[in-house]
N, C-alpha and C positions, 0 to 999 in steps of 0.2 A: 540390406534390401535394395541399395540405388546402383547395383554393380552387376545388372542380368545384362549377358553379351549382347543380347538380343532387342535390348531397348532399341527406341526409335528415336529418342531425344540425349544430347549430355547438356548438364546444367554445369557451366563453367561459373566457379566462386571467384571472388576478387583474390582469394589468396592461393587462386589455382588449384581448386580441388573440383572433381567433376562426379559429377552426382549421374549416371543411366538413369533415367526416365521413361515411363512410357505417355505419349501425350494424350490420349484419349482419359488417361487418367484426370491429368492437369486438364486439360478440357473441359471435364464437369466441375472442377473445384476452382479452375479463376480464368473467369473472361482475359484478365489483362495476359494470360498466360497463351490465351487462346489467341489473342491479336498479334505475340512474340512468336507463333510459328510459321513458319516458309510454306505454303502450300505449293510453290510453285516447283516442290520435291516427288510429289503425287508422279511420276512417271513410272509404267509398266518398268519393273526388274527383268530383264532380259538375262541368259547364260553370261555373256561376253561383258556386263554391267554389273559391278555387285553397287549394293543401294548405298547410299553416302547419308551418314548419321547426323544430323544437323545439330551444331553447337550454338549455347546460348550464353550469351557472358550476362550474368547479372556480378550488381556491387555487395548484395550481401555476404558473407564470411562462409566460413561450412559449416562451422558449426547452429550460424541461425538458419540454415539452409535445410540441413540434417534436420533438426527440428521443427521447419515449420511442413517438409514433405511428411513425415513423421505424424504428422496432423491430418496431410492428406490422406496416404495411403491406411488402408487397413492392418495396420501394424502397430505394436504398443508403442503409446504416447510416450515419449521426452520426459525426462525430471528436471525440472526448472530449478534449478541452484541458486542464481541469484536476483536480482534486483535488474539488475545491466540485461540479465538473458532474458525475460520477462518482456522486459520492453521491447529491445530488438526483436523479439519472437511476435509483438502486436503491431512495431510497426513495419513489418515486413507482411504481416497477415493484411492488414488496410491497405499497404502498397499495392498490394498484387490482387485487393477487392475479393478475398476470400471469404465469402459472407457465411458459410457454414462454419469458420474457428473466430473470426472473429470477437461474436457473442462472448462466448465461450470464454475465451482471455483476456476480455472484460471485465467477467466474471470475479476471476480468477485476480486479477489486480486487483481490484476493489476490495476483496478478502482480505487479501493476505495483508502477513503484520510487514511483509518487508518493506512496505510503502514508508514506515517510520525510520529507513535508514536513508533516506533522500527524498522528502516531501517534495521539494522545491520542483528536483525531474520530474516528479510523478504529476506536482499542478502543471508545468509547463506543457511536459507531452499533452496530459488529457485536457488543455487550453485550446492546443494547434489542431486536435484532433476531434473535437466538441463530444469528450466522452463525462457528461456532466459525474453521473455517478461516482467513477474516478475523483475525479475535478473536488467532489464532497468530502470524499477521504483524506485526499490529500491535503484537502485545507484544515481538513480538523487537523494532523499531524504535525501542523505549524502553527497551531495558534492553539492548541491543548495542551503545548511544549513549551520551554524556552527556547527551540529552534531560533525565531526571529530577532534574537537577543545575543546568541551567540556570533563570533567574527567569523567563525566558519556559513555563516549563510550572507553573509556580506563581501566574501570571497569566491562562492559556489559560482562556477561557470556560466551557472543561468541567473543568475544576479543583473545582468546589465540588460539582461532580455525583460525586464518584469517592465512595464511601466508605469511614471510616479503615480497615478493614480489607482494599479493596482497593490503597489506598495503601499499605499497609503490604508485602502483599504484592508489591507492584512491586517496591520498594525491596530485599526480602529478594533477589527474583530477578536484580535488578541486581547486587547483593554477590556472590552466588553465581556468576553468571556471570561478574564478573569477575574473583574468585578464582581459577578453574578457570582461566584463558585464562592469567594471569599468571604458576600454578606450573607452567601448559604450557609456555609461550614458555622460564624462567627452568631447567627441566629440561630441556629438547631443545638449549639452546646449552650447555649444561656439559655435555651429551654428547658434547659437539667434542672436549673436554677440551685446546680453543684449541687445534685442530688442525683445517684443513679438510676435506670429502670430498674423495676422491682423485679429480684431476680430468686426469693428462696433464699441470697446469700448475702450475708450480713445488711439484714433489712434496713437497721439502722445507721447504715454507714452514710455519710456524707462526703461526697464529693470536695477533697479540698480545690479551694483556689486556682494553686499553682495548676493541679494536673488539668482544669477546663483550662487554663492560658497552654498549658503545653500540648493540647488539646487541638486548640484553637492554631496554634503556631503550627504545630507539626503538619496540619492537616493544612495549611496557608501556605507554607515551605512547599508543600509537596506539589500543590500546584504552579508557583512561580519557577522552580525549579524544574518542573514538567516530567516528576517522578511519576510514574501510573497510583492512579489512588488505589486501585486492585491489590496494592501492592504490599500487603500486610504486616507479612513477615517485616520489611524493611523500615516500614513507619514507626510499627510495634518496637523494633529496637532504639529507633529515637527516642520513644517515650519513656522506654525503661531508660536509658542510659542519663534522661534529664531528671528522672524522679527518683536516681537512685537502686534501680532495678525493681524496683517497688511492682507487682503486678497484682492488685486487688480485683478477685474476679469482679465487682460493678465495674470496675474502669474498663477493664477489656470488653463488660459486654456493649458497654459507652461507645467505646472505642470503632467495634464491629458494627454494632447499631447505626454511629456516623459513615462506615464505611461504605454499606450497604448503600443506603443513603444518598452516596457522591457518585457511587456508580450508576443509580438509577438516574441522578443528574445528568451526569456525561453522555449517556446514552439519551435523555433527551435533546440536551443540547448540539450533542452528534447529529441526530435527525433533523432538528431545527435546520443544523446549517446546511441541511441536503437540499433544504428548499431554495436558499438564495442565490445559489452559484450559477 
């Protein structure tokens, strides 16, 4: 759609690719697009004069270019693929003060899970760019993890950008929350008191021992490790493979019971820390 002979604008990308535009378009969708056009083009088109197309070099690439017109024009939206095109697609929309996409892929970051395959860019950007909600996300995905424990976040790019005292305070919040999660889990299975809820099945059975410690551990692993507690199937196979594959329906319904449980945790603790950032 950026290729009508007839445009009035070409948007030259830094890797040399030129987009036809019409700018009455960009006019309504970004002031700063509207202060990068030449008025002083406005001359009557005579026979003897054909009208000269006024080029504009931005530093964006084509492809976040192609997507963020894509947003402008009335034409189907872009599929956002990664993580990297997310961002360059928001902050090429703030650059250029496009307050109608903006919102919108704010949105759209805040959601998505890809936030968890680089927390650290996602606090940074939404840091430089005071997009708190971001800002929320991103910090639960470093300190609901072992992210900040790994040599890969002590390596990541944006490492030497943090500073010591917001390092500091990741580090407190990470403690903190995994604190809380640990006397959670380590309090709610001695409430069994190695008994399971009453389930219809084997009413009489008792909870041994071992399975509340492996219980207690699995479900402690899974947090320091930064496994998703959601995450059933995977935990479920730790337990069998420590008790022998042993699966007595109270334990499992234990098991889900606690699950349940951690997730309504997370999620309150998720919210909590959307208040502080």
């Amino acid at each position: 759609p950026f290729d009508c002979q007839d445009a009035d604008l070409i948007i030259k990308t830094s890797d040399a690719t030129e987009f036809r535009v019409f700018k009455y378009i960009l006019r309504f969708a970004s002031p700063v697009f509207h202060s990068m056009f030449d008025i002083g083009d406005r001359h009557p088109v005579t026979a003897e004069v054909a009208p000269i197309v006024q080029t504009v070099d931005v530093t964006e690439t084509a492809p976040v270019m192609d997507a963020l017109l894509r947003y402008i024009y009335p034409v189907p939206r872009p599929k956002i693929q990664t993580l990297r095109e997310l961002l360059s697609l928001l902050e090429a929309a703030i650059k250029y003060d496009i307050t109608s996409v903006v919102p919108e892929l704010v949105d759209v970051l805040s959601t998505t899970p890809m936030i968890a395959e680089d927390p650290i860019s996602v606090w940074m950007f939404a840091s430089r760019h005071g997009l708190k909600p971001v800002k929320g996300h991103a910090l639960w995905n470093l300190i609901s993890t072992n992210a900040t424990t790994l040599p890969s976040f002590f390596a990541h790019k944006e490492f030497r950008n943090l500073h010591p005292e917001q390092l500091q305070w990741i580090f407190a919040l990470r403690t903190r929350c995994v604190a809380q999660i640990t006397e959670f889990i380590n309090a709610n299975i001695k409430g069994y008191s190695f008994s399971a809820p009453k389930s219809g099945y084997d009413a009489d059975w008792k909870m041994q021992p071992e399975w509340v410690t492996s219980l207690q551990s699995t479900f402690t692993q899974a947090v320091l490790s930064g496994r998703p507690i959601s995450d059933f199937d995977a935990l479920l196979s730790d337990i069998s493979k420590a008790n022998g594959h042993v699966r007595p329906i109270p334990l499992l319904l234990s098991f889900g019971h606690m699950r349940d449980l951690m997730i309504q945790l997370m999620a309150q603790l998720h919210k909590q820390l959307g208040t502080i950032v």
